[in-house]
N, CA, C and O atoms as CSV, one atom per row, in Angstrom:
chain,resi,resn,atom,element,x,y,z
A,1,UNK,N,N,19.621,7.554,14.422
A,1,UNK,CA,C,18.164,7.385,14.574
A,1,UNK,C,C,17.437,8.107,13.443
A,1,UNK,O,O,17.945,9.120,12.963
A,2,UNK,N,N,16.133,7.582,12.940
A,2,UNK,CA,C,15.618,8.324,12.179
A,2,UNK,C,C,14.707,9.449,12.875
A,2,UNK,O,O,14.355,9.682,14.031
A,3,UNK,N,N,14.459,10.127,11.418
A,3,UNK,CA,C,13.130,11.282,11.898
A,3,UNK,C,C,12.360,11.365,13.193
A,3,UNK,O,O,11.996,10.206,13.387
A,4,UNK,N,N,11.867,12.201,14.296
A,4,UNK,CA,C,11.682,11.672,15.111
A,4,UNK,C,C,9.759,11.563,14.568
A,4,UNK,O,O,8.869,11.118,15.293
A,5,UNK,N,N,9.594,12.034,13.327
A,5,UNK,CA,C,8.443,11.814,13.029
A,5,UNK,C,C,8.326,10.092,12.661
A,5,UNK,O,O,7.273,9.454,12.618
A,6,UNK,N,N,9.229,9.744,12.502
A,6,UNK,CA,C,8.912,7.993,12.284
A,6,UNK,C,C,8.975,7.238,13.511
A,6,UNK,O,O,8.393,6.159,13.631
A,7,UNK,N,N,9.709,7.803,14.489
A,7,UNK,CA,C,8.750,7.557,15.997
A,7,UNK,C,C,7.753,7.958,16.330
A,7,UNK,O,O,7.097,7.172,17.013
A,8,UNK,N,N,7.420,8.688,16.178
A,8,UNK,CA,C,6.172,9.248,16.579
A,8,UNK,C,C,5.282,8.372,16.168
A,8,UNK,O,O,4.486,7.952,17.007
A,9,UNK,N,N,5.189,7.825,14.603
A,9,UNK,CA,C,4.231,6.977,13.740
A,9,UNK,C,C,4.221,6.003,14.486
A,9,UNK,O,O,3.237,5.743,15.179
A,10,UNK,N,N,5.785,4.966,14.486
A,10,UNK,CA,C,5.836,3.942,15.115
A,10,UNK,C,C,5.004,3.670,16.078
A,10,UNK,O,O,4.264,2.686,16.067
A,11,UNK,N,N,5.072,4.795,17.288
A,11,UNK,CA,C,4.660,4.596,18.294
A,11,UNK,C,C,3.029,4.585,18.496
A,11,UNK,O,O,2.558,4.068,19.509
A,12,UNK,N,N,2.150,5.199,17.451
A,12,UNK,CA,C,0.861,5.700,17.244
A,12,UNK,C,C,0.919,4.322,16.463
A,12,UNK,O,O,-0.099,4.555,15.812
A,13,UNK,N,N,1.272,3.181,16.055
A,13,UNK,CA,C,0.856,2.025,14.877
A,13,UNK,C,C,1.109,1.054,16.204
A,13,UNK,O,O,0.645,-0.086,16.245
A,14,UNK,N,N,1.812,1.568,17.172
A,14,UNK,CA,C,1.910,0.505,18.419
A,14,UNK,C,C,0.354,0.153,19.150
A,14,UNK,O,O,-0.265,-0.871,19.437
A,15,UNK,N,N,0.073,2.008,19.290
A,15,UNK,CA,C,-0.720,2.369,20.051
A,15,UNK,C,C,-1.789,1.663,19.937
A,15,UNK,O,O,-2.329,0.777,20.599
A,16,UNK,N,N,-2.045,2.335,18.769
A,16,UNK,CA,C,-3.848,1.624,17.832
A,16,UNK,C,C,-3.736,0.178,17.665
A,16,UNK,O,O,-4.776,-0.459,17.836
A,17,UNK,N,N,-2.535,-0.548,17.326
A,17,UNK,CA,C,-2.674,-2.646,17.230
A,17,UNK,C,C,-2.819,-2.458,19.392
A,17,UNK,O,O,-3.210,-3.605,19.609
A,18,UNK,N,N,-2.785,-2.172,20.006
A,18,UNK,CA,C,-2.772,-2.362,21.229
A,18,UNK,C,C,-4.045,-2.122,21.715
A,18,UNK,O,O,-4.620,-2.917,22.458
A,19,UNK,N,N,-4.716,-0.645,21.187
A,19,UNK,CA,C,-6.286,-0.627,21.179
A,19,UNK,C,C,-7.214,-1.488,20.481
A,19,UNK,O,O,-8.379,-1.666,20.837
A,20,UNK,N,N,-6.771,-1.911,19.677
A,20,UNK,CA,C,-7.542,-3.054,18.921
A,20,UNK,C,C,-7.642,-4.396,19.450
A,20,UNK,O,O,-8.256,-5.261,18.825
C-alpha cells in the first residue's frame, strides 16, 4: 500500500467530487 498520506488525499478528492 502506499503512503497513508495518499489515502488520506484520495479520500478528501472523494469527499469534495461527492460535495460538489
Amino acid at each position: 500500500m502506499e503512503s497513508p498520506i495518499v489515502n488520506i488525499t484520495a479520500l478528501v478528492a472523494a469527499a469534495s467530487t461527492i460535495s460538489l
